[in-house]
C-alpha positions in Angstrom: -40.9 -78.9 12.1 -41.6 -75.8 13.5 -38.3 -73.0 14.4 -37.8 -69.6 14.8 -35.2 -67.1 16.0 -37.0 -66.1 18.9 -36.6 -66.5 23.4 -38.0 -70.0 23.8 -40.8 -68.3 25.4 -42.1 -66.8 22.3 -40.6 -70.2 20.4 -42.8 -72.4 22.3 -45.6 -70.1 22.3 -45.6 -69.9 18.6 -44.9 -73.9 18.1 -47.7 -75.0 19.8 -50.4 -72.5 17.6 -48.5 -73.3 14.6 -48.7 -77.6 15.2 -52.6 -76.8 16.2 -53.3 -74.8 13.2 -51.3 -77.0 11.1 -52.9 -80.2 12.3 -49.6 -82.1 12.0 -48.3 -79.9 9.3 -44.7 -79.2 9.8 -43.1 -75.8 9.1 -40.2 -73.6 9.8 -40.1 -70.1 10.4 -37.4 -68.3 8.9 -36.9 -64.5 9.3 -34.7 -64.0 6.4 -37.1 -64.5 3.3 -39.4 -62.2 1.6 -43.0 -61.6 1.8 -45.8 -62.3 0.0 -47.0 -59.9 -2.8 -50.6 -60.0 -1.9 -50.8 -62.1 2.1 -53.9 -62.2 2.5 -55.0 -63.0 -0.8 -55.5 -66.3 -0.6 -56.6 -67.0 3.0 -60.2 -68.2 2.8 -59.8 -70.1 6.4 -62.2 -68.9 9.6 -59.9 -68.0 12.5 -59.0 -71.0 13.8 -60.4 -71.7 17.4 -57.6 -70.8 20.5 -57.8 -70.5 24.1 -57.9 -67.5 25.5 -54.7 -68.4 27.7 -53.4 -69.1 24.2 -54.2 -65.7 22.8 -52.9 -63.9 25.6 -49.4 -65.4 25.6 -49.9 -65.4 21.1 -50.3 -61.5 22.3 -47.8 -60.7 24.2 -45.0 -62.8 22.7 -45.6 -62.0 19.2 -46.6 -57.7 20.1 -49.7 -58.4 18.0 -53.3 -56.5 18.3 -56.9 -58.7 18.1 -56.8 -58.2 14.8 -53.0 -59.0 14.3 -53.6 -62.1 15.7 -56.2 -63.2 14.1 -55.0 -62.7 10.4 -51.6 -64.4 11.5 -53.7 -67.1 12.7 -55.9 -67.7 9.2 -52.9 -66.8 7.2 -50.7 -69.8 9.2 -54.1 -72.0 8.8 -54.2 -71.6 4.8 -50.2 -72.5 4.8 -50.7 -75.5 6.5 -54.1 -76.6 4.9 -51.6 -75.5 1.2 -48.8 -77.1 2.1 -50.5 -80.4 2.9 -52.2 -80.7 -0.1 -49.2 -79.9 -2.3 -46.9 -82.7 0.1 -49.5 -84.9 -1.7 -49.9 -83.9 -5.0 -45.9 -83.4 -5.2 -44.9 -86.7 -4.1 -41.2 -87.5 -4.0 -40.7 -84.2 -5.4 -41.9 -81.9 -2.4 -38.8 -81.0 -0.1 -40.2 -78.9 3.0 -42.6 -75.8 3.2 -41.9 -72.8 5.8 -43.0 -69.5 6.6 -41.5 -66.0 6.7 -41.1 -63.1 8.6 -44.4 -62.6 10.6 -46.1 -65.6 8.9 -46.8 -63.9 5.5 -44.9 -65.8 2.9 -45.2 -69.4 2.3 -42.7 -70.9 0.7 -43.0 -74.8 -0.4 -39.4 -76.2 -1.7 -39.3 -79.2 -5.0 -36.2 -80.9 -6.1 -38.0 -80.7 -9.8 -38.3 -77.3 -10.9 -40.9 -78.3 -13.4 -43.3 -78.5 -9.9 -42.6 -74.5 -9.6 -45.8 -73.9 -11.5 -47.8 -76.3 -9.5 -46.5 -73.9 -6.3 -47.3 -71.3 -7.3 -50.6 -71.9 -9.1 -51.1 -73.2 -5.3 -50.1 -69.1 -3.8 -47.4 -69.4 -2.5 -43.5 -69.4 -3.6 -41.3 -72.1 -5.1 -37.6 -73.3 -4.2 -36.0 -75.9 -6.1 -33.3 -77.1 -3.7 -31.2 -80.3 -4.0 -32.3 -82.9 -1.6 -36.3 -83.9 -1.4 -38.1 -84.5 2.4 -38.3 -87.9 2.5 -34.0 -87.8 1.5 -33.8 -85.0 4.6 -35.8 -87.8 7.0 -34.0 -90.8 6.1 -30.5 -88.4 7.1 -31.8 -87.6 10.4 -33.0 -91.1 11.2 -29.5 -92.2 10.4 -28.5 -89.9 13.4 -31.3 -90.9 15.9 -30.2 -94.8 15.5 -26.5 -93.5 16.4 -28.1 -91.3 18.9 -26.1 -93.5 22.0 -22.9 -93.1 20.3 -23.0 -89.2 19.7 -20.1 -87.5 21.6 -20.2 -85.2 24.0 -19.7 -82.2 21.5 -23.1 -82.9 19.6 -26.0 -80.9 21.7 -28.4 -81.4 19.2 -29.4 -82.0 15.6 -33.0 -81.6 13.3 -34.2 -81.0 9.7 -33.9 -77.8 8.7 -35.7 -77.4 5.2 -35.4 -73.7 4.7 -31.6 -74.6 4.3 -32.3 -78.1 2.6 -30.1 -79.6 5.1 -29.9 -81.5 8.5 -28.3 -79.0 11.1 -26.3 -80.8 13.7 -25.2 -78.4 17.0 -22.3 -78.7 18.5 -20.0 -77.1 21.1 -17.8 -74.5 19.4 -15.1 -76.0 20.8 -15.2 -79.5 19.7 -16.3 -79.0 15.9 -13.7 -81.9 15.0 -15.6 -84.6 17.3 -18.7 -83.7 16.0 -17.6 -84.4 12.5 -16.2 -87.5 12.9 -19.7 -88.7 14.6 -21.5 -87.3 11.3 -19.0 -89.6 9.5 -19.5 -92.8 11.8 -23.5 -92.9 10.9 -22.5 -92.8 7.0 -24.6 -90.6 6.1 -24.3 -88.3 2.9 -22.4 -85.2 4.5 -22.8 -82.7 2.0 -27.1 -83.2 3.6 -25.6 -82.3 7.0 -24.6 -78.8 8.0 -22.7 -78.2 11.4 -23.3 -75.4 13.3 -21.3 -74.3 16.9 -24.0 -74.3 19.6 -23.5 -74.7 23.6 -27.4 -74.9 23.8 -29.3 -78.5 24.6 -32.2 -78.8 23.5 -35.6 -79.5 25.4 -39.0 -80.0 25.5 -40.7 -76.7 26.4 -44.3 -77.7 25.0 -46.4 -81.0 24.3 -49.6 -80.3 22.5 -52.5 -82.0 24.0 -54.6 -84.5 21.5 -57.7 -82.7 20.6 -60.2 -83.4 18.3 -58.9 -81.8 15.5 -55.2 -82.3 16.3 -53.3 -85.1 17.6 -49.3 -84.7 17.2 -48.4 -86.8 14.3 -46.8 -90.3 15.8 -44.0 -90.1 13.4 -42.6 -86.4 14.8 -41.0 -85.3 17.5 -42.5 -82.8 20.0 -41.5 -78.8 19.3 -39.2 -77.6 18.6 -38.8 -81.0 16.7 -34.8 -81.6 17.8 -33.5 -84.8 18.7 -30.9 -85.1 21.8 -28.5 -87.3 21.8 -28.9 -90.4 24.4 -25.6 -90.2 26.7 -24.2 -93.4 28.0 -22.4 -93.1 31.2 -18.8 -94.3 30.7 -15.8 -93.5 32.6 -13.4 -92.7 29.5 -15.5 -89.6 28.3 -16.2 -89.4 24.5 
């Protein structure tokens, strides 16, 4: 899962180096956190290998220098190589892992807060939050089996484990509507958080399969958001 409160330019520009690096590793980027006391004290990764196409557009985008670009890049390929081992070795306990302003502080999220030490032993920082990954999954594949049934008012919806939650857009307008087809999928509510959104999504950017990344089967392109499947009918909602 890969976000950030940027143009989709720069979004998709930065989703596609983040899934490549990651190999399959899914984050969010959140620009409210902190940073890390010490970032670059545990990156031990080589830069990982981008086009120059890639660069150029990582460049612009982001306003980062050569050698900006570079640590971002080794810093992003230690969080995702971290964060995948500790989705093992936490099991049902692990609940999400994102990155903070500029890509300097991971955090990694555990329902169990006797897992804390195991973060950070790891580097990076720990969240004990209510609901575990597998629990945020299993809420958003309730939704994408009611996908054909979602009104009109729902633009979009997609885990969003910085928040522990899955957001579901929706027209400002038609809040109400949007509720009642949260309701309909009987899913736990209090996991779903609504937010007032004209904006559809859509698929700016489908990694290629390389060598060293193919995008995982079980995920959803960047920015990892399911639409909902309209139906025509003549009756509206």
């Amino acid at each position: 899962m890969i976000a950030r409160r940027m143009t989709p330019r720069r979004l998709a520009t930065t989703a596609v180096v983040l899934a490549t690096v990651g190999a399959g590793t899914a984050f969010t980027i959140s620009a409210n956190a902190g940073t890390a006391r010490d970032p670059g004290a545990a990156v031990t990764t080589d830069t990982p290998s981008v086009s120059p196409e890639m660069r150029a557009a990582l460049r612009r985008d982001l306003s980062l220098t050569d050698a900006q670009l570079d640590a971002r890049l080794r810093r992003e390929a230690w969080a995702a190589q971290t964060a995948s081992a500790l989705r093992q070795s936490l099991g049902d306990g692990y609940a999400g892992a994102w990155l903070t302003g500029g890509g300097q502080q991971l955090t990694v999220a555990v329902t169990d807060r006797a897992l804390t030490n195991q973060v950070r032993a790891a580097g990076a920082r720990a969240a004990v939050v209510a609901r575990s990954a597998s629990e945020l999954t299993t809420v958003k594949r309730a939704l994408d089996r009611r996908a054909g049934a979602a009104s009109t008012a729902v633009t979009g919806w997609y885990v969003d484990v910085a928040t522990n939650t899955v957001v579901v857009r929706a027209a400002p307008a038609r809040m109400s509507a949007a509720r009642s087809f949260v309701r309909s999928t009987g899913v736990d509510t209090d996991a779903v958080r609504l937010v007032a959104s004209d904006t559809t999504p859509r698929l700016l950017y489908r990694p290629k399969p390389t060598p060293s990344y193919s995008p995982p089967s079980h995920e959803t392109p960047p920015p990892y958001e399911t639409a909902p499947r309209r139906r025509p009918s003549p009756g509206g909602d």
